[in-house]
DOROTOR-774394 format. One record per atom (N, C-alpha, C, CB): residue in three letters; x, y, z. Coordinates in steps of 0.1 Angstrom, whole numbers, plus 5000, padded with zeros to 4 digits. Glycine has a CB too. Example, Ala and Ser with C-alpha at 12.3 -4.5 7.8 and 13.67 -1.06 7.14 Angstrom:
BEGIN
Ala513249435078/Ala512349555078/Ala513249675078/Ala511349555090/Ser512849785071/Ser513749895071/Ser512950005079/Ser514149945057/
! end
This chain:
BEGIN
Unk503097073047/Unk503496983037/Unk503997053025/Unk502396883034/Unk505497013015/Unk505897093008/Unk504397082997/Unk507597063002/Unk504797132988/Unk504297152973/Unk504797092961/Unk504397262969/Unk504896962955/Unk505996962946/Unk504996962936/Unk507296852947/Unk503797002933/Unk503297022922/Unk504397092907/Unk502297102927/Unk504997192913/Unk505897282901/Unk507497182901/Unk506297502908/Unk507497072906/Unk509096992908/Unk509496932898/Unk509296872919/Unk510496942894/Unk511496922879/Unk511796792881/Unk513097022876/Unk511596682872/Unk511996572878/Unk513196562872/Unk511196452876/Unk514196452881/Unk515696452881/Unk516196382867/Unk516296382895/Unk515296322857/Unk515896262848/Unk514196352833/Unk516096042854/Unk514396392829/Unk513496452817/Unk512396502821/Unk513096352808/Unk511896482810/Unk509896542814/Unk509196512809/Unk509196662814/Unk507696512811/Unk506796462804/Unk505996632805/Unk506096292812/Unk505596632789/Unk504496742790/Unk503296752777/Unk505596902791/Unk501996812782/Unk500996782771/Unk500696882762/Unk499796732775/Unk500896862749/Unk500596892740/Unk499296962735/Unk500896822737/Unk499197022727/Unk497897082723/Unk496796992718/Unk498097172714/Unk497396902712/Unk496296822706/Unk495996742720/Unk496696722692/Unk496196752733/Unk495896672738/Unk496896522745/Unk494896672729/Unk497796522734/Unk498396382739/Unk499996422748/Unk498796272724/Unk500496342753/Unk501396352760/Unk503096322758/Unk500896272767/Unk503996422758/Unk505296422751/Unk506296362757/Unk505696532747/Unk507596312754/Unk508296262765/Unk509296352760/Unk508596102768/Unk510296412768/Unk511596472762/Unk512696402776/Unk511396672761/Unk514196422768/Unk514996422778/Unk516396432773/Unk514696312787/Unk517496392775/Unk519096432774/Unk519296342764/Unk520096412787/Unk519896352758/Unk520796242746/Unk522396192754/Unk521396362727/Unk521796102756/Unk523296052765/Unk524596082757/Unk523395862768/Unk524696062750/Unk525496112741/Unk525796262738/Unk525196052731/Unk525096342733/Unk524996502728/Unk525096562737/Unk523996552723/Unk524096502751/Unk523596572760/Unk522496722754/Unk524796592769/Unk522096702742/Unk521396752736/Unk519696722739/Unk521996722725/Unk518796802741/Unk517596812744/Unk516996712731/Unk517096972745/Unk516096612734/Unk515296522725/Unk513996502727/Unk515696402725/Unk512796452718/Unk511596422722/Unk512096242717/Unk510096522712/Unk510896182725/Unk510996012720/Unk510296032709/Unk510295892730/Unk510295922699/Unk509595882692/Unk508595912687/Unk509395812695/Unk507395922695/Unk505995872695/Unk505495982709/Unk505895682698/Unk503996012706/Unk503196052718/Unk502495952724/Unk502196162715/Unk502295972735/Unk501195892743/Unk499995962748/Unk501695832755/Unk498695862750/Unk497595882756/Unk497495902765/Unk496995832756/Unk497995922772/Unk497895972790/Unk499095982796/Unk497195862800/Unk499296052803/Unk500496072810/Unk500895982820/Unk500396192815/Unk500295882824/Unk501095792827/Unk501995682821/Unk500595762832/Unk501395692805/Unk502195602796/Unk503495702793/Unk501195552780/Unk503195852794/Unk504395902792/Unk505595862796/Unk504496002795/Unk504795842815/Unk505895862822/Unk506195702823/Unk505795962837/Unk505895612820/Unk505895482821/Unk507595482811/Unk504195412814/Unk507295552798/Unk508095522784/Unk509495582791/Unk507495632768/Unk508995722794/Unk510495792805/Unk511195732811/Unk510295882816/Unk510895632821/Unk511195552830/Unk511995452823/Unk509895502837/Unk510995362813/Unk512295272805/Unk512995322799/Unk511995172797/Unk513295462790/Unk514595542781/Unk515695552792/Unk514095712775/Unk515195592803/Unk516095582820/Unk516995472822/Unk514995542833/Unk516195332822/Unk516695202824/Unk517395182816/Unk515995102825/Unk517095182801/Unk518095162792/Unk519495262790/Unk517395152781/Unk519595382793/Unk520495432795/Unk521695412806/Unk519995522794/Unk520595382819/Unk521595352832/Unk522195222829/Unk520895352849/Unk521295112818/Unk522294992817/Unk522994992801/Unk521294852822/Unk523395102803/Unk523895122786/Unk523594992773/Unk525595132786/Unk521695052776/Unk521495002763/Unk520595062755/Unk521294882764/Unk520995142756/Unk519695292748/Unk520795282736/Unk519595512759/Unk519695282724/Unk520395272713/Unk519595392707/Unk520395132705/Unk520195492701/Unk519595652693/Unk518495602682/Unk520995762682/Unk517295632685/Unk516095602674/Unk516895702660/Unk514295682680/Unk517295802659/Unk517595822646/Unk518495762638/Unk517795922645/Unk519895642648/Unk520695602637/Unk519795492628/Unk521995532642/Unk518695422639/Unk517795312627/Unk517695382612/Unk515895302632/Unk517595472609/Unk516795532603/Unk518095562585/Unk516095672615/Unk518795462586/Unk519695462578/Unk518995362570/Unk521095442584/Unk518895412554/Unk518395282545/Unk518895172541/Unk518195312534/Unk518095102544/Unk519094932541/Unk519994922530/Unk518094802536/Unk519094972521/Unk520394942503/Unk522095062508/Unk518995072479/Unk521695162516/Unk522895242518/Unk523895092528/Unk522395432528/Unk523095142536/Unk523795022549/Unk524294862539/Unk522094972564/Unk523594792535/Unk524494702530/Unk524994692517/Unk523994582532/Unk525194792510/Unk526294812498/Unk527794852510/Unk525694972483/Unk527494962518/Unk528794962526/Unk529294852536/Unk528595072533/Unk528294792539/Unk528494612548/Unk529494592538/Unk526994462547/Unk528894532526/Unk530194472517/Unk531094532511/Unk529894402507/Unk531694672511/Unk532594702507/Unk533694682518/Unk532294812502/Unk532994692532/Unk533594642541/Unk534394482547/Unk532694682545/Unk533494412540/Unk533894312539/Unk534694262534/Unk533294282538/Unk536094152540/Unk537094072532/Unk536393952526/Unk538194022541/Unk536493982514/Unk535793832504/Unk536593812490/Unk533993862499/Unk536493652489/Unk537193682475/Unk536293762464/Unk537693542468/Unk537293732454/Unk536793862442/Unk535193802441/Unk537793852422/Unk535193632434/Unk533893572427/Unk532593572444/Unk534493342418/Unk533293582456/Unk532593562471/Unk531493732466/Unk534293572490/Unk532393822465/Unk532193962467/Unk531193972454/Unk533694052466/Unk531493932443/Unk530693902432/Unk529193882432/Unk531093802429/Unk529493752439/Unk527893622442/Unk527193782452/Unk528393382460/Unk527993812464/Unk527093882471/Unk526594022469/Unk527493862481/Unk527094072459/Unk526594182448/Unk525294142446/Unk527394182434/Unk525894082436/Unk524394032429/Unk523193992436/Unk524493922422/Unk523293902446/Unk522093892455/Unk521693992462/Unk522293802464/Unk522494042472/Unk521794162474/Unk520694282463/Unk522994232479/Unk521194332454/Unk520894442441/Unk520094382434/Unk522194492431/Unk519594232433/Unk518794192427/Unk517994102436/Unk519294152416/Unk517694092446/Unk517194012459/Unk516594072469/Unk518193962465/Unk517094172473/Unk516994232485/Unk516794362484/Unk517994222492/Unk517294452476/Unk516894562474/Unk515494632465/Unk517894602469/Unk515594572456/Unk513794582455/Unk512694552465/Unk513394492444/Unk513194492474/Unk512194572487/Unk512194612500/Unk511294512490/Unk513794642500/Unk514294652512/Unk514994772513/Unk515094542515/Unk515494802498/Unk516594872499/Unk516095092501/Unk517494812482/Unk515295102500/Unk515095252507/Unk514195272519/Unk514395352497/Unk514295132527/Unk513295082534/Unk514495152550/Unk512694882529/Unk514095202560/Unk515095232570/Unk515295072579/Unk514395382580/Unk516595112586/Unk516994952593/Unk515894942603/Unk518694922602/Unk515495042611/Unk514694992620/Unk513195022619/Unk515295032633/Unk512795022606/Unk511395032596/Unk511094872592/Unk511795132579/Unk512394742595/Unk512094632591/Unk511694592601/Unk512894552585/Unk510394472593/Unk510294382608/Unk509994192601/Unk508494472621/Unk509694162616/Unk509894032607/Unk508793992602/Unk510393922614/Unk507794012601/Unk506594012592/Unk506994072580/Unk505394082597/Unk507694182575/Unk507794162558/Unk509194132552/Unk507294312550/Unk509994062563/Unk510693952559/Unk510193832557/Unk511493942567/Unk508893762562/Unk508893682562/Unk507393692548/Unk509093642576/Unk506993812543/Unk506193812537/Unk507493842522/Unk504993912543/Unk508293862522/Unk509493922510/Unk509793772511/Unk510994062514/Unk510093692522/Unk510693542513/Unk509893432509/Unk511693462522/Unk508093492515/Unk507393422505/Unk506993452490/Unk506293392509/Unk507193512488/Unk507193572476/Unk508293562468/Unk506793682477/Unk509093552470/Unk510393492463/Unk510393412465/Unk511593512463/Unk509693262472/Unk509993112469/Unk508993082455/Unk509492992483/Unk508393182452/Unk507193172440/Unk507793232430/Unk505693252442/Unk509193282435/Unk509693332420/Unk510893292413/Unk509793452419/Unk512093242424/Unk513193202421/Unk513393032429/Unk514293332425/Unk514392992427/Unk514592872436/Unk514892902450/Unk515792802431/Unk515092782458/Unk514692782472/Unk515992812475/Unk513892642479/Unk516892742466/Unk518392772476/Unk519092942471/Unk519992612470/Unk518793032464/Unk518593182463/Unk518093262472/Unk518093202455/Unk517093212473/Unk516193292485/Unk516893252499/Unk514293252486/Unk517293152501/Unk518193092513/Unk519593172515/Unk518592942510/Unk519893192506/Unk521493212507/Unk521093422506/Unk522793112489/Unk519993502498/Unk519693632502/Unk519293592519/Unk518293712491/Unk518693532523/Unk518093522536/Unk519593522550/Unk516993352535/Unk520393462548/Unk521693472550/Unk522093612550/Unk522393392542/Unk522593622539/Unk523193792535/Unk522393882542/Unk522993862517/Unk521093902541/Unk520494012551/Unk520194002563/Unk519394052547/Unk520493872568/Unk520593882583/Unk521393912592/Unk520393812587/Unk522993872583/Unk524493892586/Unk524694022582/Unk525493802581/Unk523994142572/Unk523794252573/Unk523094322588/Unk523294262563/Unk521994242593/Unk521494302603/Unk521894262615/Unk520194302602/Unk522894162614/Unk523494162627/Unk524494222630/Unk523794072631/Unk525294302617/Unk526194392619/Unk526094542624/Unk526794382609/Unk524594532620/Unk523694692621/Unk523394672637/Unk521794712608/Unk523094562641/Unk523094592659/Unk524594562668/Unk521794472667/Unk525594522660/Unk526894552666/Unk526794702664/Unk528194472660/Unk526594752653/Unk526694922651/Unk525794992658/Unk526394982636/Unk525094912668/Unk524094992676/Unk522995092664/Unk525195112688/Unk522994982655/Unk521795122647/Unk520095042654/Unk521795102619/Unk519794902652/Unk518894872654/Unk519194722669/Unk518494852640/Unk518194732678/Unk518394602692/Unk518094472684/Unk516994612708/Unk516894472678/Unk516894342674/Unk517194312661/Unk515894282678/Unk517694202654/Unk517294162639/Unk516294002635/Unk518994142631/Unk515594142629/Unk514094102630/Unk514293932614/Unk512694322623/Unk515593922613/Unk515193802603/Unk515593672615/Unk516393792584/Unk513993642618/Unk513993562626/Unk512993412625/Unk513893642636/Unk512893382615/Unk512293302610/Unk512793172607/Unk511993342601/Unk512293082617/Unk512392942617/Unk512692892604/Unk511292882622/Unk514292842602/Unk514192752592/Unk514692812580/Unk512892692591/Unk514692922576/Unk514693062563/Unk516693022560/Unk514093322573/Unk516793002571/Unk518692932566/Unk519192852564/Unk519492932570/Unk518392782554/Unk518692612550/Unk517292582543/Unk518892492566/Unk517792502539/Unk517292442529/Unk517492282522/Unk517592532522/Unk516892132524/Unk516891992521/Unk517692032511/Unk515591902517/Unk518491952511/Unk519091942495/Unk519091782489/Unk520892002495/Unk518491792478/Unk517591682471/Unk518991592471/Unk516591732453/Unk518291452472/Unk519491382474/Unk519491372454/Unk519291202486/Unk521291372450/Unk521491372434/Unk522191252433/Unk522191502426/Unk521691232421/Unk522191112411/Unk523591032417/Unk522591192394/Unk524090892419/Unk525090852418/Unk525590752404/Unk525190802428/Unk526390762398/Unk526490682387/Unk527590592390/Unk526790772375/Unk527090482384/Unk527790322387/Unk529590382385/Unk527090172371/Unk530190262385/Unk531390222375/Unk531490272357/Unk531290052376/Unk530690172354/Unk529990122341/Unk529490302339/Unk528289972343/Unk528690302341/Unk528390452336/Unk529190552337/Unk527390502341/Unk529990582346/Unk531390652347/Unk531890632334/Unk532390592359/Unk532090502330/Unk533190502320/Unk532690482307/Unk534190402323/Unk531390472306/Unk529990502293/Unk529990672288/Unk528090472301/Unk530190752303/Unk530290892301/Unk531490922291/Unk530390962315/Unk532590872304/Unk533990912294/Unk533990822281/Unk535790872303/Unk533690742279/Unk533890692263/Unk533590762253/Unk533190582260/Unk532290822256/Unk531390932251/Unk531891032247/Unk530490982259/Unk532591092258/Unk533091222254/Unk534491242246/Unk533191292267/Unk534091422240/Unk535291432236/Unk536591372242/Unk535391542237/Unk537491352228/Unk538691272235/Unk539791372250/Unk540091232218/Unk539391462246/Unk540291562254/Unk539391592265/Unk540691702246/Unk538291502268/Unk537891532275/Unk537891422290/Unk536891582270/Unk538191342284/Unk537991202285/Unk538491202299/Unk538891092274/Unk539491202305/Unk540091192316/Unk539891262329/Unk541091222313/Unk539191402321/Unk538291512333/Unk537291412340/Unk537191662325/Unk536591332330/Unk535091292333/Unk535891162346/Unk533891202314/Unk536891122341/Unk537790982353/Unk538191032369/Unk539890922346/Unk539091142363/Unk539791222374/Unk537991282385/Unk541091392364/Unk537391312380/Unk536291392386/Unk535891252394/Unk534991472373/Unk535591122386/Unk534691032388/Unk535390942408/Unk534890912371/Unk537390932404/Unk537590842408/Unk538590952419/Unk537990722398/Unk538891062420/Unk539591142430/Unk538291252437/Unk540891232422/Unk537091272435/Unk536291382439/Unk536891492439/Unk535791372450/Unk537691552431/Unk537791672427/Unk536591722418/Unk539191692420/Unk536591882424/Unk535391962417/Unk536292042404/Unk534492092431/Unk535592082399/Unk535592112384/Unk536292192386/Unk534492152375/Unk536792332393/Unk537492402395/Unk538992402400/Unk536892452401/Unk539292272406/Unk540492222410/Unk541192152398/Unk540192132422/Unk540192092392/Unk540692032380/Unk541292102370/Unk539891962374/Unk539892222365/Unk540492332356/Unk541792362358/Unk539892462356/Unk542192382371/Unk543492492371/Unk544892372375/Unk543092652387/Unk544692222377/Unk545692162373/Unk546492162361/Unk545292072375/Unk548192192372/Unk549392212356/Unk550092092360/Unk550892382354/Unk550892052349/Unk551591952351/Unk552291902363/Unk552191952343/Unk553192012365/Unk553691982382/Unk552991922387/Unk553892072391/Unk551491942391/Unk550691882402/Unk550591722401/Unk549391952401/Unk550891692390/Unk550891542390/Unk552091462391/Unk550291512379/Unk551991392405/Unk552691282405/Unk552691162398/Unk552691262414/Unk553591132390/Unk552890982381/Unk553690862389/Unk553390972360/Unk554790882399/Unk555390762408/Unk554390762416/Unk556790782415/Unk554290812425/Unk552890792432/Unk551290762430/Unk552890872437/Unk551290832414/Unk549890852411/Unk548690872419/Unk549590752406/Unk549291082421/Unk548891132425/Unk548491242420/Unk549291112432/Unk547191392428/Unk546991492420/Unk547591562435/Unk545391532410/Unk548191662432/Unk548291762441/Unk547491892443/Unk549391782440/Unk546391912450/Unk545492012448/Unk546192122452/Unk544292002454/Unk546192212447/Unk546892372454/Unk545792492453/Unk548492442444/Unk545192462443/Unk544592612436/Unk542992512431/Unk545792712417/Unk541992682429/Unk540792612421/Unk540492752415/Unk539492522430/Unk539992692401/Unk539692802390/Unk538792892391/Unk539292762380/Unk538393022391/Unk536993022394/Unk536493142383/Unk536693052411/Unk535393182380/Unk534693252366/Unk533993332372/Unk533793172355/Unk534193492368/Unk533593632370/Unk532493652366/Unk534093722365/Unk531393682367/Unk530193712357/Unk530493772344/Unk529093792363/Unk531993802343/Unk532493912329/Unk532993792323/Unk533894062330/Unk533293682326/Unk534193592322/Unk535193592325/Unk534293592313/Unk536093662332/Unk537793702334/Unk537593482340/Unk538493902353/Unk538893422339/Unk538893372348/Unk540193412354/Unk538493262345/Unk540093322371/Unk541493342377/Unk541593222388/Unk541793502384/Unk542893212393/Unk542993082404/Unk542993182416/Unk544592972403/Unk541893092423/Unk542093142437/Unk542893062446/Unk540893172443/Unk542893052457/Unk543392912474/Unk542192912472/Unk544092942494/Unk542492792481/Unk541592702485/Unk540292792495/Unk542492582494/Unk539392752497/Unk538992862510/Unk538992822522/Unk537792922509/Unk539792672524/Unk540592692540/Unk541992582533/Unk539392602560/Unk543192572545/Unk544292552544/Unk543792422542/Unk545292582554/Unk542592292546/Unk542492152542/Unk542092142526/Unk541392082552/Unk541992222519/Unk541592292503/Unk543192202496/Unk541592542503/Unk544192222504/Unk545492202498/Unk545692072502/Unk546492292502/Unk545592002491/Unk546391862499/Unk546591762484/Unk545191762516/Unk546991642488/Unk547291552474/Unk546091442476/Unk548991472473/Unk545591442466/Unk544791322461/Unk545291172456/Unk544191372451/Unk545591082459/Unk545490962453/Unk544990902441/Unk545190912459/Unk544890912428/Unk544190852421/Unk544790692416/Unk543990942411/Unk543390602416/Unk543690482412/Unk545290432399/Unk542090452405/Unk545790332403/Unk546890322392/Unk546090262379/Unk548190202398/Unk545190252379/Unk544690142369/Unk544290312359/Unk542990002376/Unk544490422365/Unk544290522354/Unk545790582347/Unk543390652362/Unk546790532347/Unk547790602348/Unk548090602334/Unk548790562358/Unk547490492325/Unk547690502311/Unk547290632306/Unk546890402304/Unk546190602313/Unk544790712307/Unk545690892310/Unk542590682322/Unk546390842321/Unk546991032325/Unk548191062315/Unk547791052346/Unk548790942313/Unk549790952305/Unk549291002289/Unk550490812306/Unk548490932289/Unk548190952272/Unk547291072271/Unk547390812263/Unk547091112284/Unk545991262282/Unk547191372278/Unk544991312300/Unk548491372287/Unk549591432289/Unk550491462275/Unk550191352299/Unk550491332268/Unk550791362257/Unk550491402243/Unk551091322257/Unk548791392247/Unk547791442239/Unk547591622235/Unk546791392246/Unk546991632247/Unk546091702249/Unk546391852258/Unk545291612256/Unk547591792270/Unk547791922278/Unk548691992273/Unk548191912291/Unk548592132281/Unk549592252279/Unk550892222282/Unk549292372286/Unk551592262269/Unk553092272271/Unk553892302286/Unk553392392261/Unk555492232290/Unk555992282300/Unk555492272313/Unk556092402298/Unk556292252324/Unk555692192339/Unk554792292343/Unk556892162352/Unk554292462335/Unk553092492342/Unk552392482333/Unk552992602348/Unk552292402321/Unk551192422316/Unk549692312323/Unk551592402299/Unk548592372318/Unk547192352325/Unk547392142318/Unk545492492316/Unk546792112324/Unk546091972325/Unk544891962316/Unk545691932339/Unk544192032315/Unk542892022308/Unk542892172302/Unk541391982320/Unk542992222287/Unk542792322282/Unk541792282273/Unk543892392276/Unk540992422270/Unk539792432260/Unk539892372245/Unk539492592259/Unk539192382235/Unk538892322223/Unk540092402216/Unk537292352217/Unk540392562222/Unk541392612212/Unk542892632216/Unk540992732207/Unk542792502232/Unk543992582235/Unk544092652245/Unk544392662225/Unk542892752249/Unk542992832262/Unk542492772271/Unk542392972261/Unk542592842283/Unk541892812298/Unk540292722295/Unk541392992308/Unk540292582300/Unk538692502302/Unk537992612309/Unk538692342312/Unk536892602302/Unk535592732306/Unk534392632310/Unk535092842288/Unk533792612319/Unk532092582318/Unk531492552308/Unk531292682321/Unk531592662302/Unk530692692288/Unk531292592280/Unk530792862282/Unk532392582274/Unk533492532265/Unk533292392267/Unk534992582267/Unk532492332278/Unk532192212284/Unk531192132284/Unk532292222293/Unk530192202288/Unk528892152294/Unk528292102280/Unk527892282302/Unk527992152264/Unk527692072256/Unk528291942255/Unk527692132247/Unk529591922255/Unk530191812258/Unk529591742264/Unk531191822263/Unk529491762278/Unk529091702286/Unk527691642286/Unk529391762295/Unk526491722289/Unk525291662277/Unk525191622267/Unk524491702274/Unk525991592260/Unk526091482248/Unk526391362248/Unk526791522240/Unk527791382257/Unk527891232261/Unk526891162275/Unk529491212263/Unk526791222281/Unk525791202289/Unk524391132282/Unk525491332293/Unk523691162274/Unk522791132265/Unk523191002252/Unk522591272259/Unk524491012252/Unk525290922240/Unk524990782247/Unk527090952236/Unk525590822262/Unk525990702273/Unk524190642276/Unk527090792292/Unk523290662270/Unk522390622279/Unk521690682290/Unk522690552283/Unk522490802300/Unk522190862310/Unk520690932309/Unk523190942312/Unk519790862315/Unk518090922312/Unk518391032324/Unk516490782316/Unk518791012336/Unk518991102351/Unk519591262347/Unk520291002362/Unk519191332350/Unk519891472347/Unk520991462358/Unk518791642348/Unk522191412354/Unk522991412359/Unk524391512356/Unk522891292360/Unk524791622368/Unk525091752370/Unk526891692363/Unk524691832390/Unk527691712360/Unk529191712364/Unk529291692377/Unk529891822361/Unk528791782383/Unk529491782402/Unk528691642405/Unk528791972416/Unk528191612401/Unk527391522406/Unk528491362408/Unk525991522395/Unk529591392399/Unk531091272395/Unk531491302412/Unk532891352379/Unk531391432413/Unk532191432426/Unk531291342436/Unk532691582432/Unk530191362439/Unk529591302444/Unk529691132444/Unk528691372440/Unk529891142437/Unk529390982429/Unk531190922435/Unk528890992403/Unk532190992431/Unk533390962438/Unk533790922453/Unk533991052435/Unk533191012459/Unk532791022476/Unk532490902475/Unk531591122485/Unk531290872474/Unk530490792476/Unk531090662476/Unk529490812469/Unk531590622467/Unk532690492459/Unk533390452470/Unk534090552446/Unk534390592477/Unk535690582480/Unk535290572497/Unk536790722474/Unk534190622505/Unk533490602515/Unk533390452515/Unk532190672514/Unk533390362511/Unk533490222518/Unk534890152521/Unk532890132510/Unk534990172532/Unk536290102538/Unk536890232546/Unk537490042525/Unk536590362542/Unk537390462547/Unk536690522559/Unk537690572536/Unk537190582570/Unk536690662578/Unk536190742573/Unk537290712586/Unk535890852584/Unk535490962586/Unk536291082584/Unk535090952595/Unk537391082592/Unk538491182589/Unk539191152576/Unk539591172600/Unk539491052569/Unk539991032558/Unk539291032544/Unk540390932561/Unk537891002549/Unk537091072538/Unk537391222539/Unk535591052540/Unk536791262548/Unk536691422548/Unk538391522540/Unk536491452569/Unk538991432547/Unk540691532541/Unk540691492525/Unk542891452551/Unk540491372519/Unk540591352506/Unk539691442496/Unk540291212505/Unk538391462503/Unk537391582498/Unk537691742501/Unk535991572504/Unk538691762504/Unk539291892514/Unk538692022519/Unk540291932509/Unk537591922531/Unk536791982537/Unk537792052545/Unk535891912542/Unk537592192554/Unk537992182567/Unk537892102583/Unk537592272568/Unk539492102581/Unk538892002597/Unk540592032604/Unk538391762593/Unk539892022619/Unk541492032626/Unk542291912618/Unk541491992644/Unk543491892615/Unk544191822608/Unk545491822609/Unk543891842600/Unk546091732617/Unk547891702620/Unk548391752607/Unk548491492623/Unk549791762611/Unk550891802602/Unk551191642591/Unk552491862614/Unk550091632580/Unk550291512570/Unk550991542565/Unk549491462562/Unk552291482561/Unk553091552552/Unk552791422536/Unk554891562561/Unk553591492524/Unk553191442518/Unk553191322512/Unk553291502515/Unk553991262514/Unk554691132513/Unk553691002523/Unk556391152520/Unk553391022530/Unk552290942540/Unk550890962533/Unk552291002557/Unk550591092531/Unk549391092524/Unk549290982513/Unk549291232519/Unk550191022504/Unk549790912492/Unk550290792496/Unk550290932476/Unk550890722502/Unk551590592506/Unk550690522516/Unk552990612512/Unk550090602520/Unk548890612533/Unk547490542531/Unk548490792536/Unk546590562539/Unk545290522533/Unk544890582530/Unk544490472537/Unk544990712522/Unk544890792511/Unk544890682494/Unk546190902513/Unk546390612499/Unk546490542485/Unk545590412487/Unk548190492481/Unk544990362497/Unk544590252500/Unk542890262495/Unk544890232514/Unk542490422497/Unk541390412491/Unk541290422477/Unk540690492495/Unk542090502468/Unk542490452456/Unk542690312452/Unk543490502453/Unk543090242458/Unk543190112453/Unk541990062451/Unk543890032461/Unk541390072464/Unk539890012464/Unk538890022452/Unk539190062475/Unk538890202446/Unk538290222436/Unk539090182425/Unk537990332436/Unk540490152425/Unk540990072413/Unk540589942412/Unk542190072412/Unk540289882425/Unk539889742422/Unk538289752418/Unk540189632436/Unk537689842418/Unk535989852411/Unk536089892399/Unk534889952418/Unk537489952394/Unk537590012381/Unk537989842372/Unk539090182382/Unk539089792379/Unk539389652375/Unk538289552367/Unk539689592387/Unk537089562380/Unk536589432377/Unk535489482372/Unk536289342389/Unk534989612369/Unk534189652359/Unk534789662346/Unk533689772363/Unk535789702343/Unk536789682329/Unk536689522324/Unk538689722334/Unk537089472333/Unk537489332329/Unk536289262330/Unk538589262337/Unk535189272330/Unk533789212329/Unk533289282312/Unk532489262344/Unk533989392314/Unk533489432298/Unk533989382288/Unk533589572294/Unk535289362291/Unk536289302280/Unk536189202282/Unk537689332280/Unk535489112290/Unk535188932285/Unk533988932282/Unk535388802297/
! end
């Protein structure tokens, strides 16, 4: 009978150490460079046990190199996002979250050093410190970081795997009547007056509005044409971006019962020439947030409004209005969500039941006016 006591086995080796414990070595599929695993074992059959699976995973190419783990998270996702196509204020938001979120406990921490226990111990501790929808939206960012780290074969699994950590209720907010819609605008600055209508009775968000120029308004049709939305740097720069999908672009219908109100805003108030802005600041320049929001809680407070009720909250409150009588698809394109969407051209849009839902909120704008005035 041979001997194979002294026999080389055909894939690595297992051999023991001085202290006693048991080593595994074998080829770097890659280098074809001599390696030890990991870790020792207690007996030489756990060696050869470990050998056996580094085997399997190689023959089914899925041996991933223990040393690329070993790249620090804060290195690894500052280069994620430089990598990444995002707008400027996208690229911004996710700066910041990361460098002030994530990196204070993650960030010299190696990728495959995380696990999901002090992920899930890092996002209790930030629901005790910041809001719920921050820690939601870091909880996002670092997982779409770690799913890019196992396309890169640095780490098999990503360990942010926690039921639920990607979402978050969102508290149902305030709707304001008719009557209070138009308690707000009474309230407000005169130059402001029309933002608080346009917001109330088209659901345009504050940023679509800011960066309306005159062109965009149809007054035969009485309509807004959305193209662009404003948006603000943490430096202040502002600038117009697109939409962030092609249903971003489209025309809005606003009620005819406002068309006084657009007219006399137009010859009030807006910037000079078919590009000048629709809504400019106290001196003249670009509408700012800031240049706003006292406004806006003042008349808010003037009007009666006990509810902390947001600005975006008009848009809300607009949906909501224009949602009776309208579908589903037709809600959705007037709010300019993404959605597959036929070639509308523009002329049907506003002539369309686009204009039909405008009416409807002109007839609530009607008979709330005309109950006041008698």
């Amino acid at each position: 009978m041979a001997n194979n006591q002294g026999k080389r086995r055909r894939f690595g080796s297992v051999r023991q150490l001085k202290s006693g414990r048991w080593q595994v070595r074998y080829r770097d599929p890659n280098t074809g460079q001599l390696r030890s695993a990991e870790k020792t074992y207690a007996t030489k059959t756990d060696a050869e046990v470990a050998l056996a699976l580094i085997e399997a995973d190689i023959t089914r190419g899925q041996w991933a190199d223990p040393d690329a783990g070993k790249v620090h998270f804060g290195e690894y996702a500052m280069a994620w996002l430089r990598d990444r196509k995002l707008e400027d204020r996208t690229r911004e938001r996710h700066e910041s979250v990361i460098r002030l979120h994530l990196l204070p406990t993650f960030g010299e921490r190696s990728l495959s050093s995380i696990t999901t226990a002090q992920v899930r111990a890092w996002r209790t501790e930030w629901l005790t410190r910041t809001g719920e929808p921050t820690v939601v939206k870091a909880y996002q960012i670092m997982r779409a970081v770690l799913n890019t780290a196992i396309d890169d074969e640095l780490i098999r699994r990503n360990p942010c795997r926690i039921k639920g950590a990607d979402r978050y209720d969102v508290p149902e907010r305030p709707i304001l009547s008719v009557a209070e819609v138009f308690a707000v605008a009474d309230a407000m600055t005169p130059r402001y007056r029309l933002l608080v209508l346009l917001a109330a009775f088209t659901g345009l968000r504050f940023g679509e509005l800011a960066s309306l120029r005159r062109r965009d308004i149809d007054m035969e049709n009485g309509a807004l044409m959305v193209r662009r939305s404003q948006a603000e740097m943490q430096t202040g720069a502002l600038f117009d971006k697109a939409p962030k999908s092609a249903a971003g672009v489209r025309p809005v219908a606003f009620p005819t019962e406002l068309l006084a109100d657009v007219t006399g805003h137009l010859e009030s108030f807006a910037g000079a020439g078919r590009d000048g802005h629709v809504f400019v600041g106290p001196q003249g320049g670009r509408l700012r947030r800031s240049n706003f929001r006292d406004d806006w809680i003042n008349a808010r407070t003037k009007a009666g409004i006990t509810a902390d009720v947001h600005f975006h909250d008009l848009r809300h409150t607009g949906n909501t209005l224009a949602a009776s009588g309208a579908s589903l698809r037709e809600l959705v394109t007037r709010m300019g969500h993404s959605t597959p969407r036929a070639a509308l051209i523009y002329q049907h849009m506003v002539n369309g039941r686009d204009r039909e839902i405008a009416d409807r909120l002109g007839s609530m704008i009607r008979k709330e006016r005309g109950d006041a005035d008698s």
